[in-house]
N, C-alpha and C positions, 0 to 999 in steps of 0.2 A: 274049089277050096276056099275061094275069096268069098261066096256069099255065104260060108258056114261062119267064119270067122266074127261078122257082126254079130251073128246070130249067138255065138256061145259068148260075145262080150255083153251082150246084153242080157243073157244067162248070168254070168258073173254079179253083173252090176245088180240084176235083181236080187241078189244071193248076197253080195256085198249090203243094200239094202236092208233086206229081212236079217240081219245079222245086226246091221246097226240100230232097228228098231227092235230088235229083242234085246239088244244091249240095254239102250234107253230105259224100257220097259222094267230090267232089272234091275238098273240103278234107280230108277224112279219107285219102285217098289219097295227096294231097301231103304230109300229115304224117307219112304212116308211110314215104314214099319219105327224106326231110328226115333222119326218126329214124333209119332205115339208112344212110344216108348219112354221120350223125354218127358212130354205133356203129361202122361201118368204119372211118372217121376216127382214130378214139379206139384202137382194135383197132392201127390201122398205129405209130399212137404210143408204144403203151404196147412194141408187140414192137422198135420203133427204141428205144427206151429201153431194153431190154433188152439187144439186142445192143449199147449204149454202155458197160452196166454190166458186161457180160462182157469188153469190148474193155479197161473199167478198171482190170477184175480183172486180166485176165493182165500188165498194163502192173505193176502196182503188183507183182505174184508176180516178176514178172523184177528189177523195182528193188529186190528184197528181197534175192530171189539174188546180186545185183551184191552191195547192202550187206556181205551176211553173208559173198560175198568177201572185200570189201576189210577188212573186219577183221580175217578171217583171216589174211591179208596183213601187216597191221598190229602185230597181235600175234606173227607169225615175226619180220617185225622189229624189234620192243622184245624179244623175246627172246633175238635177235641179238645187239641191243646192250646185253644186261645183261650177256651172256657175256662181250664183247668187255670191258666195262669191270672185271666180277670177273675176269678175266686182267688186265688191266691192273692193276689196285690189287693184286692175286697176287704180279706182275712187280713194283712199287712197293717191296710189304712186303720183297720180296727184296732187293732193291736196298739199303736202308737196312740 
């Protein structure tokens, strides 16, 4: 009976064993499933981030165009109206 006894402790232990190394194997499987799972995560974020900053760019490129419009605009008319009042003060000086 005494030399069964190592025998099935060594049974056990191999058993013990394969149990711990399927454990492993399943926590290590779920961790790398977890880790791609975040890395896709992260991946989908950074490129939605990216097309936000492109979508910013062209926003801010257009409101620039607009700007450098409206100046140009701005400055046709103060040049307008210097004309109009160097005529006038012209027409003034005459007058007197």
């Amino acid at each position: 009976m005494k030399e069964q006894l190592p025998l099935a402790a060594a049974e056990d232990m191999a058993g013990v064993w394969a149990a711990a190394l399927g454990t492993a194997g399943v926590f290590a499987l779920i961790i790398v499933i977890v880790w791609q799972i975040a890395a896709t995560w992260r991946a989908r974020m950074l490129a939605s981030r990216e097309q936000q900053y492109k979508e910013l760019a062209q926003k801010y490129a257009q409101l620039l165009e607009d700007n450098v419009e409206l100046h140009r605009r701005s400055i046709d008319e103060l040049t307008q109206a210097r004309q109009s009042i160097a005529s006038m003060e012209k027409m003034m000086r005459e007058i007197e």
